[in-house]
Structures are given as C-alpha cells and as structure tokens.
C-alpha positions, 0 to 999 in steps of 0.5 A: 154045423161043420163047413169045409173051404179047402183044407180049413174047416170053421164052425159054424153055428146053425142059422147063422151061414148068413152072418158069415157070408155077409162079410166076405161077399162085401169084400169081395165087392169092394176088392172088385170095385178097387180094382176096376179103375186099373181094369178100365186104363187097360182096355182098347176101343173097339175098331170103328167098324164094329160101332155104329154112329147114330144120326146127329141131331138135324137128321133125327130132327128131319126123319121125325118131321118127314114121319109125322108129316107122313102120317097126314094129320093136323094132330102130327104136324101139331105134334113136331112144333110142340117138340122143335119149336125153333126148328126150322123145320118147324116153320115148315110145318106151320106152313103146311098146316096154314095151306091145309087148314087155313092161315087164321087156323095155323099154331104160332 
C-alpha cells in the first residue's frame, strides 16, 4: 500500500498502519507535554467577575445544618452530628434533639 504525506510517499506493508502510527502519535504526545510548561507561564487569570467564590466552610457548615434541621427528623439531626461533630453547630442540634425527644434520648 502506498501512502502519501505532502509530497513524500512511504511504503507501507498491508496491516501494519498501526505500527507506523504508533510512533509518531507518541511523539506528538510527548512534544504536547514538553511544551505545556511554557504554555502554562504564559497564561493570565481571568478577572474576578468571571469566578465565582464558593461559600467558606462555616457557611457550608450552617446552610447543611439549617437543610437538615429543615427537614424535622431525628434521623437528619442525628445525620449533621455524625458529619460536624465538634461543630458548634452540633451542640445545637443535640439540644434540639433533647427538647424533641428527651434528655436521656439525645447522642453525645
């Protein structure tokens, strides 16, 4: 089989395309991956108003406890002390648990 790149033409045996292309998509690879570092130097954030901040961790924290707590249930309550147990947050919700379901009835 005869293949043709620009104007130089190889000979390639029948069934083996594979083994030729093998080579040269691994250093096609390995030159992308060289050159990445220099890619990466050159590039400039993006201005602020385009990222969005995410909530820092005590507001995660508050909007997951007033979510549970939402939903009414022992079982949710119970749900946000396993996950924050040193949270103070956490206290809070053994006490709403104690004013629920009774002091002797409350996880520590």
């Amino acid at each position: 089989m005869l293949k043709s790149k620009g104007c130089v033409s190889t000979q390639v045996p029948e069934g083996r395309e594979n083994a030729i292309m093998l080579p040269t998509i691994i250093l096609t690879v390995v030159a992308a991956l060289c050159s990445a570092p220099a890619n990466l130097t050159n590039a400039k954030p993006l201005p602020e108003a385009v990222m969005q901040k995410g909530p820092n961790a005590g507001e995660a924290i508050a909007a997951e406890y007033a979510r549970l707590k939402a939903k009414g249930t022992r079982e949710a309550l119970e749900l946000f002390i396993e996950r924050h147990p040193g949270d103070p947050l956490a206290e809070k919700a053994r006490q709403e648990i104690e004013r629920l379901y009774g002091k002797d009835r409350a996880p520590r």
